[in-house]
Each structure stands twice: as C-alpha cells, then as structure tokens.
VMD Tcl script that builds the backbone (N, CA, C; Angstrom):
set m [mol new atoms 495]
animate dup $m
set s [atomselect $m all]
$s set {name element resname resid chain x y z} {
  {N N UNK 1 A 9.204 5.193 7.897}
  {CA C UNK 1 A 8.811 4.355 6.785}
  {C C UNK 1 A 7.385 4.685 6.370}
  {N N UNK 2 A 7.521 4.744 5.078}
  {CA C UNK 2 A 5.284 5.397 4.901}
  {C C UNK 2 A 5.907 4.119 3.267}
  {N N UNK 3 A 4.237 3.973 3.049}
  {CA C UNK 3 A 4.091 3.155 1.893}
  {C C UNK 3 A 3.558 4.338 1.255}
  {N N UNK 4 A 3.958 4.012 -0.728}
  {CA C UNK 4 A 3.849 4.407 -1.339}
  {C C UNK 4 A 2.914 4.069 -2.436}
  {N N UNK 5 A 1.882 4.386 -3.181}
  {CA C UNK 5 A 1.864 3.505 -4.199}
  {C C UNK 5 A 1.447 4.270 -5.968}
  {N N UNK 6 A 1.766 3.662 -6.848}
  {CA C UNK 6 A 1.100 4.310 -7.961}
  {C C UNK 6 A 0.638 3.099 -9.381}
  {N N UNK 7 A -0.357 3.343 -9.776}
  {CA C UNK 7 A -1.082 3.173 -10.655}
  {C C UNK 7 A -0.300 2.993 -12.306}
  {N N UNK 8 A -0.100 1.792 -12.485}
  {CA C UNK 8 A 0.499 1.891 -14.243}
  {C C UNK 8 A -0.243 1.942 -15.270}
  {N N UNK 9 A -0.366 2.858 -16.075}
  {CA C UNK 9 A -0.833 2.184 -17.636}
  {C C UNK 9 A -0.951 0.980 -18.009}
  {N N UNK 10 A -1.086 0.643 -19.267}
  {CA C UNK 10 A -0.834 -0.713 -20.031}
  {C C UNK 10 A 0.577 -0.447 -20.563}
  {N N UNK 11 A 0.922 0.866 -21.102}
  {CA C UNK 11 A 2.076 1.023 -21.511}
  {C C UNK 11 A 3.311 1.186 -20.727}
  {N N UNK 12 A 3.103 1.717 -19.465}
  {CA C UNK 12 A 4.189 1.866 -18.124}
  {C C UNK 12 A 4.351 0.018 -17.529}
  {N N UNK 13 A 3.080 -0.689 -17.692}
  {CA C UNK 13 A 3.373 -1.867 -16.794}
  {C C UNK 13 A 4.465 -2.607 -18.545}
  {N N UNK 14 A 4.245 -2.591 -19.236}
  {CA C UNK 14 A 4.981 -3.315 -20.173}
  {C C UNK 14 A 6.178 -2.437 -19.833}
  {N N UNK 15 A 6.613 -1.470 -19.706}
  {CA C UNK 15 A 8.036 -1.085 -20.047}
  {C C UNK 15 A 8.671 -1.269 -18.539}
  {N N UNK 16 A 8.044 -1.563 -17.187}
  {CA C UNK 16 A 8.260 -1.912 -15.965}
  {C C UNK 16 A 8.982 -3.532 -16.158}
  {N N UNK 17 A 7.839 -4.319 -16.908}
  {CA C UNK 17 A 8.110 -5.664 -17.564}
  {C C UNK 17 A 9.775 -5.887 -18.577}
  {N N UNK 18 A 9.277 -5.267 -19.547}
  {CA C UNK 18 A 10.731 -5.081 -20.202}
  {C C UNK 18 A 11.853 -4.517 -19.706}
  {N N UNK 19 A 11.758 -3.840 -18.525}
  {CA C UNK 19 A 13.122 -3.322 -17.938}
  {C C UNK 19 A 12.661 -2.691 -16.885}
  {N N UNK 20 A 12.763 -3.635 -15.429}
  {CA C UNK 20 A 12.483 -3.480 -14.197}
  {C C UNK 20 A 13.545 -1.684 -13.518}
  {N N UNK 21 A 14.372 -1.423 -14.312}
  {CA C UNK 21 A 14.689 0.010 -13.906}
  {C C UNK 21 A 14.098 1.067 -14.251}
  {N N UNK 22 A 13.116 0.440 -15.120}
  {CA C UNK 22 A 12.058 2.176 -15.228}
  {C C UNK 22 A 11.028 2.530 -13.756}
  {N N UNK 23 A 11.350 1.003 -12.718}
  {CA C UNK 23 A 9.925 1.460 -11.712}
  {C C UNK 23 A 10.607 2.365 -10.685}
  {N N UNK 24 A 12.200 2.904 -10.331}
  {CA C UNK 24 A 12.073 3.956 -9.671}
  {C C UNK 24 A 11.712 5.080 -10.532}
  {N N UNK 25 A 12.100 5.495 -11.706}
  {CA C UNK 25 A 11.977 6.599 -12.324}
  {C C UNK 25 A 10.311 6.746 -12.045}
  {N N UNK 26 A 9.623 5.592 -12.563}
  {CA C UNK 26 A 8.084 6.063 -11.999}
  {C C UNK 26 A 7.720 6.259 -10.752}
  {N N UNK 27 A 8.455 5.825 -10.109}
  {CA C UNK 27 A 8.381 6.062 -8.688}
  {C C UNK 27 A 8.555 7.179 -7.615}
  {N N UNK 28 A 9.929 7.664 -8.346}
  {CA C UNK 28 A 10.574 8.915 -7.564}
  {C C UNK 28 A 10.908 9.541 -8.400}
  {N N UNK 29 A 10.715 9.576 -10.181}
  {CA C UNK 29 A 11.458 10.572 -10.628}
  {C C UNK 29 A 12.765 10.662 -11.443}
  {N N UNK 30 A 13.791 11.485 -11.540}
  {CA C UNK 30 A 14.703 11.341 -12.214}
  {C C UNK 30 A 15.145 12.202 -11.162}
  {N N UNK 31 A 15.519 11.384 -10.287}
  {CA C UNK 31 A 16.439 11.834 -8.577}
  {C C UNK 31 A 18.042 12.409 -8.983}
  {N N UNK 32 A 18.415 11.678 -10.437}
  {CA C UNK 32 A 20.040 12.442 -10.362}
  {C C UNK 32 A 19.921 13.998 -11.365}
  {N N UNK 33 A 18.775 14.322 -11.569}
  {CA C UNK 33 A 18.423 15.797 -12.611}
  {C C UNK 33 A 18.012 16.552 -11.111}
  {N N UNK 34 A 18.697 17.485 -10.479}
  {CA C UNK 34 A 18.394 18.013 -9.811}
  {C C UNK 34 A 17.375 19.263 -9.639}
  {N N UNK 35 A 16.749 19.507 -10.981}
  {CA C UNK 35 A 16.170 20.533 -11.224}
  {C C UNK 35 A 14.385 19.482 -11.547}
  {N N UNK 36 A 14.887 18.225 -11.186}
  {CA C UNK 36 A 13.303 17.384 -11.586}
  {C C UNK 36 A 12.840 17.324 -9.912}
  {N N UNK 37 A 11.567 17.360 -10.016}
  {CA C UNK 37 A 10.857 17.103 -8.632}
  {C C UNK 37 A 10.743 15.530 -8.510}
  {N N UNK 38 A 10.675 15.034 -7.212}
  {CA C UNK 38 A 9.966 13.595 -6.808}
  {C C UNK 38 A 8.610 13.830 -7.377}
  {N N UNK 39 A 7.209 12.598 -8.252}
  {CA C UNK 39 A 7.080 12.903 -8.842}
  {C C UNK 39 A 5.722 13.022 -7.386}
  {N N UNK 40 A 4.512 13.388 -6.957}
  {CA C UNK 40 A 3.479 12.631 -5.716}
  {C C UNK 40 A 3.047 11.626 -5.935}
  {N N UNK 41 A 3.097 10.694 -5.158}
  {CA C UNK 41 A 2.778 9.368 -4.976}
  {C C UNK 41 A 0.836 9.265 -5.173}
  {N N UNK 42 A 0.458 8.213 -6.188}
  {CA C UNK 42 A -0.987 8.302 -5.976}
  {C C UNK 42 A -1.906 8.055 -4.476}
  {N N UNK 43 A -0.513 7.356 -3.686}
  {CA C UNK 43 A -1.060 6.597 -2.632}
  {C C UNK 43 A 0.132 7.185 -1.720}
  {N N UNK 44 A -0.318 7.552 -0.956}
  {CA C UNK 44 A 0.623 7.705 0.285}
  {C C UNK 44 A -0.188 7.735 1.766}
  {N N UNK 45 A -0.030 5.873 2.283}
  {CA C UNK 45 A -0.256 5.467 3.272}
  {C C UNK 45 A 0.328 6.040 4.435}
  {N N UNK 46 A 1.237 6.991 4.315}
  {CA C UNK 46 A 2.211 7.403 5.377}
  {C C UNK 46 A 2.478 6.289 6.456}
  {N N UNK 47 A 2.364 6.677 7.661}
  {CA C UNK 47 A 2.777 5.588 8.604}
  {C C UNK 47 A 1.976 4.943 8.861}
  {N N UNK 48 A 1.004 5.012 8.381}
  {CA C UNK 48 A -0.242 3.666 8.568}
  {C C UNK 48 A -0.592 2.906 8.070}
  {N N UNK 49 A 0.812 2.124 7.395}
  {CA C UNK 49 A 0.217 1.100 6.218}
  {C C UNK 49 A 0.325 -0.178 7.013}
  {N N UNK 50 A 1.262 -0.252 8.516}
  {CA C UNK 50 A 1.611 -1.427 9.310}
  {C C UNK 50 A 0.214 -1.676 9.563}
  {N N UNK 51 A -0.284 -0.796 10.567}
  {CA C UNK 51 A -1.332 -0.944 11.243}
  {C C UNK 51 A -2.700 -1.231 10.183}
  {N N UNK 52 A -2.514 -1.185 9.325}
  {CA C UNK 52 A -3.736 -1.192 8.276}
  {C C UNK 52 A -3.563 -2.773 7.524}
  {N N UNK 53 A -2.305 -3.088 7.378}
  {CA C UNK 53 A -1.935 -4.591 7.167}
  {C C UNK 53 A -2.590 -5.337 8.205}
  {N N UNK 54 A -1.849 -4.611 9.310}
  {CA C UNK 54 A -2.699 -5.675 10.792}
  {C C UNK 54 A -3.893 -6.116 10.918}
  {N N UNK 55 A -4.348 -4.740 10.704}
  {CA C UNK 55 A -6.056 -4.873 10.600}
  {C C UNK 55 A -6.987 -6.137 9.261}
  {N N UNK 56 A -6.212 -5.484 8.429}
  {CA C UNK 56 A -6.408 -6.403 6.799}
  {C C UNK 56 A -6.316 -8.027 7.364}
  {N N UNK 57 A -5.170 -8.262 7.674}
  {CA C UNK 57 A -4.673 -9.195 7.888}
  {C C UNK 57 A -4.829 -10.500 9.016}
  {N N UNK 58 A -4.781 -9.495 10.124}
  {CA C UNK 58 A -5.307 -10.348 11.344}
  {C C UNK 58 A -4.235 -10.719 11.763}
  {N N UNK 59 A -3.141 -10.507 11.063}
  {CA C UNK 59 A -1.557 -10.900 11.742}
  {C C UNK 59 A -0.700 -9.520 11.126}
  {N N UNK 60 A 0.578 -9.419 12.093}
  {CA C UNK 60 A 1.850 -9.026 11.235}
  {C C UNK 60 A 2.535 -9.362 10.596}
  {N N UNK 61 A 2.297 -11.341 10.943}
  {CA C UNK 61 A 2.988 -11.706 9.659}
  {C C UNK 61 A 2.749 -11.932 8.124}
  {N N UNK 62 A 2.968 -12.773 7.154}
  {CA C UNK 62 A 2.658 -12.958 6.082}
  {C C UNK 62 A 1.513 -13.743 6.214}
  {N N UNK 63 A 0.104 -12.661 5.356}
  {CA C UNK 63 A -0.847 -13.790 4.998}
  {C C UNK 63 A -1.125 -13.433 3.790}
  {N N UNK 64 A -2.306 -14.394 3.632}
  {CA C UNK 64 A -2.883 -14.884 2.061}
  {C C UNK 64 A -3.994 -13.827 1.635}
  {N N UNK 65 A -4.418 -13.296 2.658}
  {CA C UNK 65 A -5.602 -12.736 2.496}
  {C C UNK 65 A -5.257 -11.585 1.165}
  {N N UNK 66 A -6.666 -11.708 0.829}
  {CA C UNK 66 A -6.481 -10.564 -0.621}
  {C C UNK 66 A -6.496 -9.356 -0.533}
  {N N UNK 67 A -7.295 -8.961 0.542}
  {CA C UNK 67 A -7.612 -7.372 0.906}
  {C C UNK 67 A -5.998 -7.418 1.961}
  {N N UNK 68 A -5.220 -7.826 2.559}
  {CA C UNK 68 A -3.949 -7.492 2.854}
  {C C UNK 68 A -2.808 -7.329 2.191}
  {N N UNK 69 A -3.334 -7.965 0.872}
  {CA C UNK 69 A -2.450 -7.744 -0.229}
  {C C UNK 69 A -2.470 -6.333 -0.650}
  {N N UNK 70 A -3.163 -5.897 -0.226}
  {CA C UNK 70 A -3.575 -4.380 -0.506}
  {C C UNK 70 A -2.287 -3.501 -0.229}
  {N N UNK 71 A -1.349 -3.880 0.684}
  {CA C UNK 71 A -0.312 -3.652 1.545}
  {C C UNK 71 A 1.014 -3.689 1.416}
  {N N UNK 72 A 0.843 -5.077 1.336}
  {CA C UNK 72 A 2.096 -5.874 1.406}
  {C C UNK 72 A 2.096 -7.155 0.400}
  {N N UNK 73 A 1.416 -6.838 -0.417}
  {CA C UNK 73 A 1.211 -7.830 -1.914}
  {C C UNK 73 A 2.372 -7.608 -2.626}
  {N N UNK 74 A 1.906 -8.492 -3.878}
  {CA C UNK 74 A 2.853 -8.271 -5.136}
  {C C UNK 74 A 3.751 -8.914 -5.289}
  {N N UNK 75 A 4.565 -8.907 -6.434}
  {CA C UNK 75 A 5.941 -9.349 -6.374}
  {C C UNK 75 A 6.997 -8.549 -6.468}
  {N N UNK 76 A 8.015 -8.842 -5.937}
  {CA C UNK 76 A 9.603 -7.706 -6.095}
  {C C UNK 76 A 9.914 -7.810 -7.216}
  {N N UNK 77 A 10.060 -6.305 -7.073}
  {CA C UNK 77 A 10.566 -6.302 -9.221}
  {C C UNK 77 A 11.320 -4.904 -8.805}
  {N N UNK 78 A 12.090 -4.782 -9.423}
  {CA C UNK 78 A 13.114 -3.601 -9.168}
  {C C UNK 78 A 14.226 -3.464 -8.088}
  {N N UNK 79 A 14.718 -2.463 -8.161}
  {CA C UNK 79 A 16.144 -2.395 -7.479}
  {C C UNK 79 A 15.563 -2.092 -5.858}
  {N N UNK 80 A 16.357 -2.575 -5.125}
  {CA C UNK 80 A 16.327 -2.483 -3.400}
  {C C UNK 80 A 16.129 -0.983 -3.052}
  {N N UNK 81 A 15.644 -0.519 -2.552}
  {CA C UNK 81 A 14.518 0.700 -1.953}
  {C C UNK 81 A 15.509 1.079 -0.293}
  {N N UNK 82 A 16.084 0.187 0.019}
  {CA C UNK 82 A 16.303 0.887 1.559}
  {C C UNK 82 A 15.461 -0.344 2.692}
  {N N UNK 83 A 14.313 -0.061 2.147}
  {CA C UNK 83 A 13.145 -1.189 3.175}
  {C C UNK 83 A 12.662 -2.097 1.950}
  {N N UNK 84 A 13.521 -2.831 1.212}
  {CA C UNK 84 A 12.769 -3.787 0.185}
  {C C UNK 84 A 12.719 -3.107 -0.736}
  {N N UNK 85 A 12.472 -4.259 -2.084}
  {CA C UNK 85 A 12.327 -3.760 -3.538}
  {C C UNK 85 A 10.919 -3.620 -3.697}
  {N N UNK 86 A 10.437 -2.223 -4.253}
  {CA C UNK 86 A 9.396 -2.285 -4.865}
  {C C UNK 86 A 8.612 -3.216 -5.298}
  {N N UNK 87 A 7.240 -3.143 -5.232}
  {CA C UNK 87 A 6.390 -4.646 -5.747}
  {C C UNK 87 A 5.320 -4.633 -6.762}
  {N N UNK 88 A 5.147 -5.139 -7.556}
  {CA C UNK 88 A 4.643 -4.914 -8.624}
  {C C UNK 88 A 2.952 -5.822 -8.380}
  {N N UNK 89 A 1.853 -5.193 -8.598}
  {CA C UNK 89 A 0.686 -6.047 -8.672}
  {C C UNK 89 A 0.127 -6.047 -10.040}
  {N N UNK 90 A -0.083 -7.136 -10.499}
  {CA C UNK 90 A -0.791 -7.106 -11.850}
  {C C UNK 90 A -2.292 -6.845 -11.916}
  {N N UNK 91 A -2.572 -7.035 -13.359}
  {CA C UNK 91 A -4.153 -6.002 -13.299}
  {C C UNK 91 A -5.129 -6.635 -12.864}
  {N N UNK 92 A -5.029 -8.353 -12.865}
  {CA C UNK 92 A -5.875 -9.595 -11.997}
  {C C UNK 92 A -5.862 -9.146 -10.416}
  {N N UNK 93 A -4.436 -9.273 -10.555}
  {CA C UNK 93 A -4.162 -9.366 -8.575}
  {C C UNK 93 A -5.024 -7.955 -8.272}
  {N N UNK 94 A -5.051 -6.765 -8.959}
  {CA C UNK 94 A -5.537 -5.662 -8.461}
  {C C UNK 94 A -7.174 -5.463 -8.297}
  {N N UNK 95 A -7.737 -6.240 -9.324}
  {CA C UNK 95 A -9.374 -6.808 -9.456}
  {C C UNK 95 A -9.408 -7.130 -8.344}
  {N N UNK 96 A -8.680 -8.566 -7.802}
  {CA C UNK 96 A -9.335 -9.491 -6.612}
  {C C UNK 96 A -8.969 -8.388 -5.316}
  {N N UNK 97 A -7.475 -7.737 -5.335}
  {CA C UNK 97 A -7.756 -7.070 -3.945}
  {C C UNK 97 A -8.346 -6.031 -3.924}
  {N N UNK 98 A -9.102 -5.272 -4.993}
  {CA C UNK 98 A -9.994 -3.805 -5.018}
  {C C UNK 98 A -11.446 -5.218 -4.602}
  {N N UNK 99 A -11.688 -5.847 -4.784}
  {CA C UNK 99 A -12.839 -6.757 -4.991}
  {C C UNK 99 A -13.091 -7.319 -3.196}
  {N N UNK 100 A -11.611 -7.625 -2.501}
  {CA C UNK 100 A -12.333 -7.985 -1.328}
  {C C UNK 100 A -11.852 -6.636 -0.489}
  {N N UNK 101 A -11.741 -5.591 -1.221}
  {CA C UNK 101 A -11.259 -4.480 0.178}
  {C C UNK 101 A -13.193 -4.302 -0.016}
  {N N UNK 102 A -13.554 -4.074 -1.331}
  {CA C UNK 102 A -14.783 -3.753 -1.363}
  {C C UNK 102 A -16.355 -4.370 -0.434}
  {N N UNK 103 A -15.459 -5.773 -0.023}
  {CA C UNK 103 A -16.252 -6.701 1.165}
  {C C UNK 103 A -16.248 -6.299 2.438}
  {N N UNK 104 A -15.280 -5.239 2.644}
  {CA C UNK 104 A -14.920 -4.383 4.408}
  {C C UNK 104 A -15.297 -3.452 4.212}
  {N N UNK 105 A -15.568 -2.589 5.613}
  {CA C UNK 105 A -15.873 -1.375 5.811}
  {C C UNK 105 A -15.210 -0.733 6.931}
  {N N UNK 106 A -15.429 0.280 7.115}
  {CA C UNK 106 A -14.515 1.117 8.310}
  {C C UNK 106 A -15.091 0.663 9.625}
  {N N UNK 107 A -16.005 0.017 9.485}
  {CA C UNK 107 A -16.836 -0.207 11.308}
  {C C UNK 107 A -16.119 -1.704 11.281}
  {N N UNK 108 A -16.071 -2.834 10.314}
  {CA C UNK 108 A -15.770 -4.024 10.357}
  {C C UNK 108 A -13.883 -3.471 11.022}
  {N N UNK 109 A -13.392 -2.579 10.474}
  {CA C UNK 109 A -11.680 -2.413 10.566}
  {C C UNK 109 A -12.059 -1.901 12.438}
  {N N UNK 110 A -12.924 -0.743 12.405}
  {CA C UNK 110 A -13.035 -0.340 13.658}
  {C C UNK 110 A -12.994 -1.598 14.865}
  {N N UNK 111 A -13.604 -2.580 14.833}
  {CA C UNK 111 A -14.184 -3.574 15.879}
  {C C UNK 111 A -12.803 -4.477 15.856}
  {N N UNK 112 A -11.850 -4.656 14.449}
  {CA C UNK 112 A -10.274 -5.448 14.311}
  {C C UNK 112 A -9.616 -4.379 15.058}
  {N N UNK 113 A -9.645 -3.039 16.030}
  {CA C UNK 113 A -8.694 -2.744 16.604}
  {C C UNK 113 A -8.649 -2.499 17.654}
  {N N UNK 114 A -7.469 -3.092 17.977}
  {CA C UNK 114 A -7.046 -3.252 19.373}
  {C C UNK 114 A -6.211 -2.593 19.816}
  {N N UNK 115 A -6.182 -1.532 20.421}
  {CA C UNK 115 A -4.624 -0.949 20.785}
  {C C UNK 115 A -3.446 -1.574 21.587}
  {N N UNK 116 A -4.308 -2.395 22.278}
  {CA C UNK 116 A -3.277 -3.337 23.157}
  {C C UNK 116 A -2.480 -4.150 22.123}
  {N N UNK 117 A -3.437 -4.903 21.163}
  {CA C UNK 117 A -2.875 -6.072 20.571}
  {C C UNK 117 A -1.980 -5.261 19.430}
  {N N UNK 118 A -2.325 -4.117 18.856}
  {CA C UNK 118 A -1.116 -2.991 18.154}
  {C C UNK 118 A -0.008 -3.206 18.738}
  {N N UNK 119 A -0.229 -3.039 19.996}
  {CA C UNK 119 A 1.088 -2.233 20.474}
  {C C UNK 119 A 1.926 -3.811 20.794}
  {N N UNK 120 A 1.348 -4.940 21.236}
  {CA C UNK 120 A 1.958 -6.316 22.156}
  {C C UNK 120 A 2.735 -6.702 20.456}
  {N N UNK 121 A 1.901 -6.536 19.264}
  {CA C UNK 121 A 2.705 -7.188 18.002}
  {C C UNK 121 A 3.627 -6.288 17.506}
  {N N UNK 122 A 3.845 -4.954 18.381}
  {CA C UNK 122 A 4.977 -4.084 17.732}
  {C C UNK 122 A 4.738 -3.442 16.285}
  {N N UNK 123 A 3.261 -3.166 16.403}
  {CA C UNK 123 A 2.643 -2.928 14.769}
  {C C UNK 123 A 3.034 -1.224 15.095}
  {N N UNK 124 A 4.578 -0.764 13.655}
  {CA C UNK 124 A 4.696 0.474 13.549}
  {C C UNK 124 A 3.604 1.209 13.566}
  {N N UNK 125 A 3.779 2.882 13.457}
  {CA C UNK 125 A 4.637 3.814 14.270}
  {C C UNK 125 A 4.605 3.524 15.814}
  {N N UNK 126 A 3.870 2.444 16.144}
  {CA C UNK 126 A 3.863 2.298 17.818}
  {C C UNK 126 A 3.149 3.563 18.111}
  {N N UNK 127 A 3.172 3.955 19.726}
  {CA C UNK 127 A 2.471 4.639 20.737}
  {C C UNK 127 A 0.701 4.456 20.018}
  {N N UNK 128 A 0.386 3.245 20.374}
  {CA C UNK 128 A -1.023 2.811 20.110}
  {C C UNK 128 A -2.069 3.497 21.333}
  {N N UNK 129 A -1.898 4.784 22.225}
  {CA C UNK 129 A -2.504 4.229 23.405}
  {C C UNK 129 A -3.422 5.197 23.435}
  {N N UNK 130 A -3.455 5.835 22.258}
  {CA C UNK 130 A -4.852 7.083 22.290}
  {C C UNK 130 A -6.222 6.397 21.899}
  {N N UNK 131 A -5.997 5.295 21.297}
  {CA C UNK 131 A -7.366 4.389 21.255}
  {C C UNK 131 A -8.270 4.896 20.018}
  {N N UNK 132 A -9.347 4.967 19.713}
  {CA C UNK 132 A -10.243 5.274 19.193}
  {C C UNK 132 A -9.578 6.668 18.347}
  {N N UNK 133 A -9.296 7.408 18.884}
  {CA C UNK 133 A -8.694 8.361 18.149}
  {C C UNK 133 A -7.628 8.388 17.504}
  {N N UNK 134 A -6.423 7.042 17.610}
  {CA C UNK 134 A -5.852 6.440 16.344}
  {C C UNK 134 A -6.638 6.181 15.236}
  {N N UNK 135 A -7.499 5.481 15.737}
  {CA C UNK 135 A -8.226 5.082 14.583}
  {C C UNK 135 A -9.385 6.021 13.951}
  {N N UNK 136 A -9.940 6.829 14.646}
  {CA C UNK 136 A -10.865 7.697 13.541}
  {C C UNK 136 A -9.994 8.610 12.673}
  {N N UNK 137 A -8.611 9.185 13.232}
  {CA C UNK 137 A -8.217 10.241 12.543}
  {C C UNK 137 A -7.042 9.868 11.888}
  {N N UNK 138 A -6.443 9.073 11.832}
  {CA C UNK 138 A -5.030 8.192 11.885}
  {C C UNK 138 A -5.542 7.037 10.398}
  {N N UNK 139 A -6.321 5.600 10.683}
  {CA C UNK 139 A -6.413 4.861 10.054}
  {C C UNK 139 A -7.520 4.897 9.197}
  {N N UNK 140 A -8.823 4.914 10.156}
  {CA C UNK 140 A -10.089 5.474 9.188}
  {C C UNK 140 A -9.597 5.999 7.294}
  {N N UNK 141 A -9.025 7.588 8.030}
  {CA C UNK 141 A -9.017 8.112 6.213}
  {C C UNK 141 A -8.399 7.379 5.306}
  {N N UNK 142 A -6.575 6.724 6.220}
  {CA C UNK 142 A -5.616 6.093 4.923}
  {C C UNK 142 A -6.433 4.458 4.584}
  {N N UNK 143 A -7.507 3.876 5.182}
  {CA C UNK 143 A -8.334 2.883 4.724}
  {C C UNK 143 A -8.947 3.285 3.421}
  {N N UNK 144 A -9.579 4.650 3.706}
  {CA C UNK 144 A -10.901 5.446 2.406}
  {C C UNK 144 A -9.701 5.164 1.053}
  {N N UNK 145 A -8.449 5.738 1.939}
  {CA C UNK 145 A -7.464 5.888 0.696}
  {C C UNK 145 A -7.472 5.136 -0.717}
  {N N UNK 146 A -6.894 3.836 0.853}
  {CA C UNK 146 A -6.597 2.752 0.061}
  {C C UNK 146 A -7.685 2.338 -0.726}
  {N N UNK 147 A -8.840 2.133 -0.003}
  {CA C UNK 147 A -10.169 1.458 -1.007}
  {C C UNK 147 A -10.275 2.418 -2.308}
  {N N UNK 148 A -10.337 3.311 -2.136}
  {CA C UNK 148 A -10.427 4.365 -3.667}
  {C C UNK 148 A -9.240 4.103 -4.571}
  {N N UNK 149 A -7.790 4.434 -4.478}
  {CA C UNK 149 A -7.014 4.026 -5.048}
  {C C UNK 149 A -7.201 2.365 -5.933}
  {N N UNK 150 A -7.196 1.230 -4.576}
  {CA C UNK 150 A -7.593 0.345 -5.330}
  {C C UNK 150 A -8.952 0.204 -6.366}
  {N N UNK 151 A -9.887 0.612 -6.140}
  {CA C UNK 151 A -11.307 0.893 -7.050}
  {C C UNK 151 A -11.247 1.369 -8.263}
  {N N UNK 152 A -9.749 2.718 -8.262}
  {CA C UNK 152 A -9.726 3.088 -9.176}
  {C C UNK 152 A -9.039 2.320 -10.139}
  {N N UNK 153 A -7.849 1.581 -9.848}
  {CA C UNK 153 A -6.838 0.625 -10.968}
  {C C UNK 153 A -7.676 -0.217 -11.202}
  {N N UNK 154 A -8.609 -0.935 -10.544}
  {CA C UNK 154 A -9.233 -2.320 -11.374}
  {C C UNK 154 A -10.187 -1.490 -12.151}
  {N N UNK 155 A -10.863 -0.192 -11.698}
  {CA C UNK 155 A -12.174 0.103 -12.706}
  {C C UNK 155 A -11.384 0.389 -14.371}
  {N N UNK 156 A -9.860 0.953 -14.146}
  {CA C UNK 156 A -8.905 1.344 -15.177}
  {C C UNK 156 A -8.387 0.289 -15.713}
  {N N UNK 157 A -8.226 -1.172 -15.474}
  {CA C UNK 157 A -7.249 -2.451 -15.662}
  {C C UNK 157 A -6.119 -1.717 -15.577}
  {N N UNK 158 A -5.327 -1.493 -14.507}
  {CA C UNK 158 A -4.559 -0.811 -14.390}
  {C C UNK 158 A -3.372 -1.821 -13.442}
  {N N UNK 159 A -2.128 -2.084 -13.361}
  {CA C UNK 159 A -1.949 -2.873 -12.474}
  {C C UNK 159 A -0.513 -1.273 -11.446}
  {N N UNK 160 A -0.407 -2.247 -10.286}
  {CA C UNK 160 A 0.053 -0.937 -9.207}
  {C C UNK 160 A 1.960 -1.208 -8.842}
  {N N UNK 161 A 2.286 -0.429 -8.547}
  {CA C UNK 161 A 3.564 -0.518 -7.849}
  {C C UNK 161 A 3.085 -0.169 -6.229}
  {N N UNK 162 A 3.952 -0.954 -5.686}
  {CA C UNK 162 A 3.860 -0.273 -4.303}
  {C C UNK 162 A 5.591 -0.080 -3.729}
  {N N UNK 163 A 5.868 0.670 -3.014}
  {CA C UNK 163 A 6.817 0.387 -2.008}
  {C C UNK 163 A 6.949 1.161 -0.839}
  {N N UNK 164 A 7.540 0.825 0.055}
  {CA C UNK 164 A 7.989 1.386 1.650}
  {C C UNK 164 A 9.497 2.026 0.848}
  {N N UNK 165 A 8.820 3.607 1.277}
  {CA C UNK 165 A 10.318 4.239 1.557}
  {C C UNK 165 A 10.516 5.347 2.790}
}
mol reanalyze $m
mol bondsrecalc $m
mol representation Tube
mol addrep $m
C-alpha cells in the first residue's frame, strides 16, 4: 500500500465536483487505452504514509489534527480504489494543513518516534527495529515531501486528491 497524491487546478477540482469519475482518470490515467501510461503521482509517500500519520497524529487512529490530515484527510469522492475511495481536500482544508505541517519540523517528528511504540500499534510496513535509521532515511525525506507538496497547493489555491493504492 503507498499513498498517492496530486494537486488540482481550479478547473480539474470543478470537473472532479461535477463528475466524481474524472478523479481516477486524474489519478491513474486512462488504464483501459493500453498504449496510455499511469500518469506520476505528485506525491508518492510510498510506504511511509502509516508511519508519518502516526507521527502527525499521535495515534493510528482517527484524529482531528490538521497536519494529520495531511494523510488521511479529506473527503471520499470517487469510485473504491482497492484500500478506500480516493479523498478529495479542498483549497481551505489545504491552507490550514500546509499551515500547521509548516508549525513541525523533522527534529519535533524525530523525538515522536518510537520504534517500539511503531511496531506495539502495528503502524505499516512494520519491521520498525532499525531505529534511527528508519527514520533519517525512510521518513525524514517522505516528511520534506509532504511539507513541499502541501506548500505548494495552498501557495497555488490548489485543492489535492489523495489515495492509498
């Protein structure tokens, strides 16, 4: 499972709006033209979007927090994915969570990890036990990711799709 995410226009989020089946085509493409490529994802958290929720979050389960919305935000809009329907963030919701990822830093995420407490909440891909070196080479960069990605849609009013595929 890796999270995905990409960036809409004003004109892609209205036609997402008017007809929730255009967000795989933005998503993956035109998958039944076999001669079309998947299209690259602006965001590809790969397998570290659990552990980066965790961190965000302070739980695995559902919270409120804005910078975890970063993640696992949004609302379902589109057809079922395999692991959930795609989620749509609007260009507000994308302000406030580019706004409090911008309140963290990589040393504040560094000191939220625990490999023990990774591994006891079952926070995917699992095998937490290299320690420190999960996290400098592993979570560190897909954090930079995420903060840039998000920085970039609110500096654009841009609102995001995300999904796990």
């Amino acid at each position: 499972m890796e999270l995905i995410g990409r960036r809409l226009s004003a004109e892609e989020l209205r036609a997402v709006l008017d007809d929730p089946t255009t967000v795989s085509l933005l998503l993956f493409g035109d998958l039944d033209d076999e001669n079309v490529e998947m299209p690259d994802p602006e965001l590809d958290l790969h397998k570290s979007w659990h552990a980066l929720y965790y961190l965000l979050a302070g739980t695995a389960g559902r919270s409120d927090d804005p910078a975890a919305a970063a993640v696992l935000g949004g609302e379902d809009i589109g057809e079922e994915g395999g692991y959930g329907p795609p989620r749509l963030l609007d260009v507000e919701t994308v302000r406030v969570v580019a706004a409090a990822l911008d309140m963290l830093d990589v040393d504040t995420l560094r000191v939220r990890f625990d490999p023990d407490a990774l591994a006891a909440a079952d926070i995917y891909p699992g095998g937490w036990v290299r320690g420190v070196d999960d996290f400098d080479s592993f979570l560190a960069p897909a954090f930079a990711d995420l903060c840039r990605f998000y920085r970039s849609a609110a500096a654009q009013d841009q609102a995001i799709l995300l999904a796990i595929v």
